[in-house]
N, C-alpha and C positions, 0 to 999 in steps of 0.2 A: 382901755378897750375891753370890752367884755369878752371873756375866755369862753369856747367853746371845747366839745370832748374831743376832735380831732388836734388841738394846740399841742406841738411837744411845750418844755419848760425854758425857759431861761437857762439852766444849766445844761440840760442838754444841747442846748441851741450855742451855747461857750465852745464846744466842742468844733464847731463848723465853720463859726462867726468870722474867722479871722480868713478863710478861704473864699468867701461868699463877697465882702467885703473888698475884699484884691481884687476882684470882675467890675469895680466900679471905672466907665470910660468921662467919664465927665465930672469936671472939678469945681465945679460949683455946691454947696452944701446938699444933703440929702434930705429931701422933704421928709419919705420916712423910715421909719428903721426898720431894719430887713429884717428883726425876728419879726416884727407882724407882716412883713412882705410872704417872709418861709410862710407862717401858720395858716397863711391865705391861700398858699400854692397848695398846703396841705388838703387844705378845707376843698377845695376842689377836686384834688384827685382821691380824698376820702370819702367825701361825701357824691361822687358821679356829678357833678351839675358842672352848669355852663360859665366861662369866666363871668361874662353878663348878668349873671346870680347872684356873685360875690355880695354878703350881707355888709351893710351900711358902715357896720362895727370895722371892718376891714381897709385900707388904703381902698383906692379905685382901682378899679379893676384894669384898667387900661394900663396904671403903673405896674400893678402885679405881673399882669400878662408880660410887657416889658419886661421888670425885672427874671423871671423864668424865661423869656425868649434870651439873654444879657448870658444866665446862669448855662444854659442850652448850645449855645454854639461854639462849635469847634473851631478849634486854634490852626494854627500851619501843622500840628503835625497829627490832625484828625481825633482831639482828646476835649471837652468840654469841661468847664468847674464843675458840675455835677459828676462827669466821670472821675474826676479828679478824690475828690470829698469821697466819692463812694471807694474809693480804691486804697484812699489813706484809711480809713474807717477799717476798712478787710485788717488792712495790716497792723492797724493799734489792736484790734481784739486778737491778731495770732498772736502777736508778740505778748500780751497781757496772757494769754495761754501755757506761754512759752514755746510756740512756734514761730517758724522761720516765718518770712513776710510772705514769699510765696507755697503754695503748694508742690508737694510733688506728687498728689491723686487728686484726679477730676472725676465728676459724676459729672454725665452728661445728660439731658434730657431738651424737647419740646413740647411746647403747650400752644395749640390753635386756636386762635380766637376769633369769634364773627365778627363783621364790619358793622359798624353806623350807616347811616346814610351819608353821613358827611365827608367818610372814607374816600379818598380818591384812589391808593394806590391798595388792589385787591390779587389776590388769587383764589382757588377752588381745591378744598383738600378734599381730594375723592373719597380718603379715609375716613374723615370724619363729619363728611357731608356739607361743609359750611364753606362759604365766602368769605374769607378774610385775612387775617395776620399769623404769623406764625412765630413765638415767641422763643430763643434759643440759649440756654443757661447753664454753665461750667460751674459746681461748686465744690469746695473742700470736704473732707468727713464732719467739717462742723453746722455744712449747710450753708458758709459765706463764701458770697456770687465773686468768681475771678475774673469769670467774661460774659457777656451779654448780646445777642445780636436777635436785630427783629428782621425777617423776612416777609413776602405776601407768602400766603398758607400753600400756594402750588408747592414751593419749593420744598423738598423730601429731606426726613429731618439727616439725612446722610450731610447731605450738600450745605446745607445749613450747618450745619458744624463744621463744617469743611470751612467755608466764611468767616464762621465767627470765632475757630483758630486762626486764623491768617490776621483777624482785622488786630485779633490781643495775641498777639505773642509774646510781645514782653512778658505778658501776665502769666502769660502758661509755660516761661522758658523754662522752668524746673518739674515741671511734669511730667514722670516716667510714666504712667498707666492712667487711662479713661475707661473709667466702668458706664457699661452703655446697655439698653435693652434689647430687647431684639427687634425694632425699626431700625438698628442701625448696623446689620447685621452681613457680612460681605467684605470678601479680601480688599477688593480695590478700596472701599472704605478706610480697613486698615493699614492696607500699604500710602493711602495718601496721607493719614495721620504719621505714622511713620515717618513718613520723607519729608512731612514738614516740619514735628519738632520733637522727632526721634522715640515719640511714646508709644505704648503698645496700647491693646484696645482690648478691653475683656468684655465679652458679653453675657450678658445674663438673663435667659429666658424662663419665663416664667411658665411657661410648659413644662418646661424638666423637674421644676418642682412636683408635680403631680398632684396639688394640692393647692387653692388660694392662700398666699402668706404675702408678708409684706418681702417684695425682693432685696436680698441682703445689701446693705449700706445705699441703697437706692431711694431709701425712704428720707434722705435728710432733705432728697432735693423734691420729690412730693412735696415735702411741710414747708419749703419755700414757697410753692406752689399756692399753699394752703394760705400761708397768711398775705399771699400777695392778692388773694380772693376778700382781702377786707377792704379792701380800696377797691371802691364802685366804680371807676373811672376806669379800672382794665377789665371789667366784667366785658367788656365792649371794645371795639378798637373805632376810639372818635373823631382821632386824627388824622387831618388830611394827607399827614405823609409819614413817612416809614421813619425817620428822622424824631422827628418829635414823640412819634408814638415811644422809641429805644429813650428818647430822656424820661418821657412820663414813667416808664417804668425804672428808669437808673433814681428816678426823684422817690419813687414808694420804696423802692431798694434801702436808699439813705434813711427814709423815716424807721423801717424796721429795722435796720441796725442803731439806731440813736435808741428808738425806746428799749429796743431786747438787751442791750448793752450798756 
């Protein structure tokens, strides 16, 4: 199959294989094999285009699709092989660090996105003027994502955080302090982080600075930001539902930690 610039490697595809592999529901042999299945899910949500695009070079698109809807869905206790992969990943690079598996500081932030037309499930962020998604990210000092949760854009990034500690808790059970900016800024905010997994909440406005700087340790979760802006597939929110849109992003998640790692 001809290699394209979105393909990770074979070695780094070693790393995943044996997780991706276990989501197989049917025992009949595999027509074909899931590292070009992965490089094609990549290719898409690298390169922005439609599954129906998929180049010739690739399985059919209709498998691919398949296999990402197979990788995508959540189990009985609301966690998917894609979450899965993404969470072991966190935890090989702490531990290769010599950190714990989980954290105990989170950088909190969101990022609003406009809708497609293909969007079904929308909201209107008055702050930012746009129709659409609202993207919600818990990361370590090192920048690697603990929790994730997608919202429509109405929802205020308070509330949204509020969700997407609840949905991970696991993730976040060793988390004494969330550094946060000033949208998220307000007792009852803190008191419900608080009472839900006993962490404090520090915020940091960039007003107080008196000067444009980058906001202290707030910038690892920017450069998330930043390199989740190379995958054209989230310039946009294309999917019809809030569901899929959180895998396409848990799936660019996995591809920047395999290649930065």
């Amino acid at each position: 199959m001809r290699q394209y610039p979105s393909d990770i490697s074979r070695e780094e595809y070693e790393e995943i294989r044996e997780d991706l592999e276990g989501a197989r529901k049917k025992t009949r042999p595999r027509e074909y094999d899931l590292y070009d299945v992965f490089c094609a899910v990549l290719y898409v949500v690298q390169g922005g285009i439609q599954w129906r695009m998929l180049p010739s070079d690739y399985p059919k698109w209709q498998s691919v699709y398949y296999y990402f809807r197979v990788w995508s869905e959540k189990d009985e206790t609301g966690v998917s092989i894609l979450d899965k992969v993404l969470h072991k990943l966190v935890k090989q690079i702490r531990n290769e660090d010599l950190r714990r598996d989980k954290t105990t500081f989170g950088i909190v932030d969101a990022q609003s996105v406009q809708n497609a037309d293909t969007a079904e499930e929308k909201g209107y962020d008055a702050g930012k003027k746009l129709s659409g998604i609202k993207r919600h990210v818990v990361v370590d000092t090192m920048g690697l994502p603990h929790a994730i949760a997608v919202t429509t854009a109405d929802v205020t990034d308070r509330d949204g955080a509020i969700q997407m500690i609840l949905v991970n808790l696991d993730s976040l059970s060793c988390v004494k302090k969330f550094l946060v900016d000033g949208g998220y800024t307000g007792e009852r905010f803190a008191n419900q982080v608080k009472e839900i997994c006993n962490a404090q909440v520090e915020v940091v406005k960039r007003n107080e600075l008196h000067r444009f700087v980058v906001l202290p340790r707030r910038w690892v979760v920017e450069r998330l930001f930043g390199w989740l802006d190379k995958f054209r597939r989230l310039w946009k929110n294309c999917e019809r539902k809030l569901v899929i849109s959180a895998q396409i992003l848990t799936f660019a998640l996995i591809a920047i930690l395999i290649r930065r790692y």
